[in-house]
C-alpha positions in Angstrom: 23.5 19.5 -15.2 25.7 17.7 -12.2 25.9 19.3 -8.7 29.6 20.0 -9.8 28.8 21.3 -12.9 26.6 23.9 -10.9 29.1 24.5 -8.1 31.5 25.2 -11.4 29.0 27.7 -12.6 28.4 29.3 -9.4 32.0 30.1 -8.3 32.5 31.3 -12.1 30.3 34.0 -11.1 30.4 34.5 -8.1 34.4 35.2 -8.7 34.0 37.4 -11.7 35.3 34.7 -14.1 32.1 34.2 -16.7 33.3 37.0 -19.3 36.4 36.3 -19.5 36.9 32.6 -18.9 38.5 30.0 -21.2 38.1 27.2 -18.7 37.5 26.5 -15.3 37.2 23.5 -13.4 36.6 22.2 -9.4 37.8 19.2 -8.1 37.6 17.8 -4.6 41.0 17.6 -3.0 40.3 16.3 0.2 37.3 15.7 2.6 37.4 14.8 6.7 36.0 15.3 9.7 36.4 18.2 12.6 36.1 16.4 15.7 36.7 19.4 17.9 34.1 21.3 15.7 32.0 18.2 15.0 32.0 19.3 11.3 32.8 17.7 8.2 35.4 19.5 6.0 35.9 19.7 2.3 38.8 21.2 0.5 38.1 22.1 -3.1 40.2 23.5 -5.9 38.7 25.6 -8.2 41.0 26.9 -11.4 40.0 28.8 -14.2 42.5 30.1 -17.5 41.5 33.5 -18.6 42.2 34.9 -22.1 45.3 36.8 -22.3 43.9 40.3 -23.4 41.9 40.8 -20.6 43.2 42.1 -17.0 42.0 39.0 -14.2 41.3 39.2 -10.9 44.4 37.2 -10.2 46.8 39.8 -11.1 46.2 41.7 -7.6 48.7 42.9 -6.2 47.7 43.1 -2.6 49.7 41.8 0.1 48.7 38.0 0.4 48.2 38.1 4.0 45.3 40.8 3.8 43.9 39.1 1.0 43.7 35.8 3.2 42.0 37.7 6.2 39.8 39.3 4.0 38.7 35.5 2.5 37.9 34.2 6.2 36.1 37.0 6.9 33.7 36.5 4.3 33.8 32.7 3.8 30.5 32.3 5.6 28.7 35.0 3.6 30.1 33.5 0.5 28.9 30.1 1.1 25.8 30.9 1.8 25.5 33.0 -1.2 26.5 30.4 -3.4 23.6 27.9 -1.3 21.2 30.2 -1.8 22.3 30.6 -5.8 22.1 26.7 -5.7 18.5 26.3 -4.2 17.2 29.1 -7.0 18.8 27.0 -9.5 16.8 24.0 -7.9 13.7 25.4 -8.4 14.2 26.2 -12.2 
């Protein structure tokens, strides 16, 4: 299994997507440096087609602007979530 095919897995379920899921994919959109934060920075796309019949996590209807301050609040927790999913993995 690749490192992206894990990272696919990972955000499948870390998102809710793994029952319901037709097809998902990740691809790297763009990758650069910080130099005010002296980090490196990595933009992903992650897509996933749901069956029809089934209600997705997409369909919210919450005001875009608290769903955005809700995701950078917890982007930290999530990464490290999905690290600490990866190094389990690792050790299989």
């Amino acid at each position: 299994m690749t490192m992206w095919n894990k990272i696919l897995a990972l955000l499948d379920v870390q998102l809710g997507f793994q029952s319901n899921k037709v097809s998902s994919n990740v691809k790297k959109l763009w990758q650069g440096y910080d130099n005010q934060t002296n980090e490196h920075v990595i933009w992903l796309e992650y897509r996933v087609r749901v069956r029809n019949n089934q209600p997705s996590q997409s369909d919210s209807r919450t005001d875009p602007k608290v769903l955005g301050q809700a995701a950078v609040q917890k982007q930290r927790s999530i990464m490290n979530q999905l690290i600490a999913r990866s190094n389990r993995l690792k050790r299989w």
